[in-house]
C-alpha positions as CSV (number, residue, x, y, z in Angstrom):
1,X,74.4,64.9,145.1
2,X,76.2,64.0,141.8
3,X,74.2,63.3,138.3
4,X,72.2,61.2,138.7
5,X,72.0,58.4,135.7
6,X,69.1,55.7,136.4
7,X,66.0,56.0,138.6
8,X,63.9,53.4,138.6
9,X,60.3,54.3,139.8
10,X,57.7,51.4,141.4
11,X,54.3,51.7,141.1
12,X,52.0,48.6,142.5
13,X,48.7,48.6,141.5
14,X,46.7,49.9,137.8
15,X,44.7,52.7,139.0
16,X,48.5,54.0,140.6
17,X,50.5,53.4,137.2
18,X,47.5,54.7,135.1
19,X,47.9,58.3,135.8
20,X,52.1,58.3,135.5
21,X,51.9,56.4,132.2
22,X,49.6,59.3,130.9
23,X,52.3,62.1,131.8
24,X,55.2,59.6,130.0
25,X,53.3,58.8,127.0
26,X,52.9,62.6,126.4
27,X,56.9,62.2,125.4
28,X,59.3,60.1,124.0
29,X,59.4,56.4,125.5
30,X,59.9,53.0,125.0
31,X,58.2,50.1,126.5
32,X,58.8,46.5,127.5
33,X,57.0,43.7,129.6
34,X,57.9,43.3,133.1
35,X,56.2,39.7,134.7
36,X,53.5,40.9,132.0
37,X,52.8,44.4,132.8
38,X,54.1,47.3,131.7
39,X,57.6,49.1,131.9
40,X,58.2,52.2,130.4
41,X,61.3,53.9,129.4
42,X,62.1,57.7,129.3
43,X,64.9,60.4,129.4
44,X,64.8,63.9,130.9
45,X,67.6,66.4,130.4
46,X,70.0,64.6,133.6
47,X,68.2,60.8,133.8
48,X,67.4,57.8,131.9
49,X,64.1,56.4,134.0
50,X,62.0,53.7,133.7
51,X,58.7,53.0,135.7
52,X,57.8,49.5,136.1
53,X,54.2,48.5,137.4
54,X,55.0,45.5,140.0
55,X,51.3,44.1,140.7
56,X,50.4,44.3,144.5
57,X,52.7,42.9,147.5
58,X,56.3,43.0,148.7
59,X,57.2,40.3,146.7
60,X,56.5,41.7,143.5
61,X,58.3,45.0,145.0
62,X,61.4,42.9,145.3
63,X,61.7,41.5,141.8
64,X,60.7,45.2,140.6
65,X,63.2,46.6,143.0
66,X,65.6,43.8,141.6
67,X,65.0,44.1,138.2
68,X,66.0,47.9,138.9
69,X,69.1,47.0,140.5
70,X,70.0,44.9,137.7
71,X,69.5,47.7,134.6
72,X,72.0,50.0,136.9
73,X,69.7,52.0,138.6
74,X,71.0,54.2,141.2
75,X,67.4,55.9,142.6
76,X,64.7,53.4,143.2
77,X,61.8,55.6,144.4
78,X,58.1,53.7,145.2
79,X,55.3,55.7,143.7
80,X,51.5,55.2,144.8
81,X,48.3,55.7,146.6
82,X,48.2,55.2,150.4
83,X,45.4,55.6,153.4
84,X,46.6,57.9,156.2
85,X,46.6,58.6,160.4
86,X,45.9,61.7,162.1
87,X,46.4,64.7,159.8
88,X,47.0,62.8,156.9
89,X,45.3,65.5,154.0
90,X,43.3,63.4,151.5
91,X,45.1,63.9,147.9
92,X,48.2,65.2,149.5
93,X,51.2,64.5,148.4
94,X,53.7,63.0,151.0
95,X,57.2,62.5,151.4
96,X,58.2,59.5,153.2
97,X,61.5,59.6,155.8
98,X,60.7,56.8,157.5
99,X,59.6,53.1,157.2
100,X,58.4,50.0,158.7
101,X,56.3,46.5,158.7
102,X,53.1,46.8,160.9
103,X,52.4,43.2,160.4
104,X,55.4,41.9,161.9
105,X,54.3,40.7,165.8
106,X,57.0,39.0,167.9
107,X,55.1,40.8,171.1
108,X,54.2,37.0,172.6
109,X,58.0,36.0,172.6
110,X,59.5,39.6,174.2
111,X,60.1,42.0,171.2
112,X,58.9,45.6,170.7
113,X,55.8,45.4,167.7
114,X,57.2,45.3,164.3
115,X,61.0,44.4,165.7
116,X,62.2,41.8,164.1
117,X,65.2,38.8,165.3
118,X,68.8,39.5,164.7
119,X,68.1,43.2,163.3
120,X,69.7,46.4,164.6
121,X,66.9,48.1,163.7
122,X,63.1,47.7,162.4
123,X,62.5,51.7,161.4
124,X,64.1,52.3,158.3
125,X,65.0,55.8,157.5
126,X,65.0,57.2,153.9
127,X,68.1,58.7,151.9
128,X,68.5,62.0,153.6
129,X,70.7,63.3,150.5
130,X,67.2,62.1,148.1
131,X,64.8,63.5,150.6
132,X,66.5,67.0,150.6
133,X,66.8,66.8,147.0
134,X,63.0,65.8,146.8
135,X,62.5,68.8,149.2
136,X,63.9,71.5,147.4
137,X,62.4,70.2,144.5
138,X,58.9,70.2,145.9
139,X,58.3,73.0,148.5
140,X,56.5,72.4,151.8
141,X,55.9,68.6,150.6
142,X,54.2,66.7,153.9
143,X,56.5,64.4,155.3
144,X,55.9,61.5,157.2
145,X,56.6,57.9,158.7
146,X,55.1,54.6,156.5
147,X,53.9,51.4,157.5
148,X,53.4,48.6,155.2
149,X,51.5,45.4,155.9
């Protein structure tokens, strides 16, 4: 993977932002509004970065994802808290290779749960090239499938 020059880093909700703005605020940063909450600018060594908190739901995602798009980011990466299946490890941190909706049910018309019309797919698989990177980064990091409803 080349340098990388803008990440952009989602965080929904307070209590998920709280703890990331702590670390940023420890360094250099600048901060702006973003649909009234808080976006906050830093550089490391190889990235400029900002973390935006959205607010709750996959529409203010979008705009956050959006608004990331628009300053050049290259990297959007979603940062937060999440409940778990099966051997999910409370506090763990979890690396995330594949996604879908769980609250998307066609099942009364013919399709699969979660498939959606006119789509080749309804599993989304995360950027192998970031996950490795994320990988080596973070040794023995869980990995897992999301849902998101």
């Amino acid at each position: 993977m080349g340098k990388i020059k803008k990440i952009g880093i989602i965080t929904a909700d307070t209590d998920e932002f709280a703890p990331l703005a702590d670390i940023i605020e420890k360094g250099e940063y600048t901060e702006e509004s973003f649909l009234k909450r808080r976006a906050l600018h830093f550089k490391t060594e190889n990235a400029e970065i900002t973390a935006l908190h959205c607010g709750v739901g996959k529409v203010n995602a979008a705009a956050a994802a959006m608004h990331l798009i628009d300053m050049g980011c290259e990297i959007i990466l979603n940062y937060g808290l999440s409940g778990g299946l099966g051997e999910a490890v409370r506090g763990g941190l979890y690396l995330c290779d594949k996604f879908s909706e769980h609250d998307f049910d066609l099942t009364m018309i013919g399709y699969k749960p979660c498939e959606k019309p006119d789509q080749e797919t309804y599993i989304y698989n995360a950027d192998e090239r970031l996950n490795a990177l994320i990988k080596e980064i973070v040794k023995g990091i869980n990995v897992g499938a999301a849902v998101t409803g």
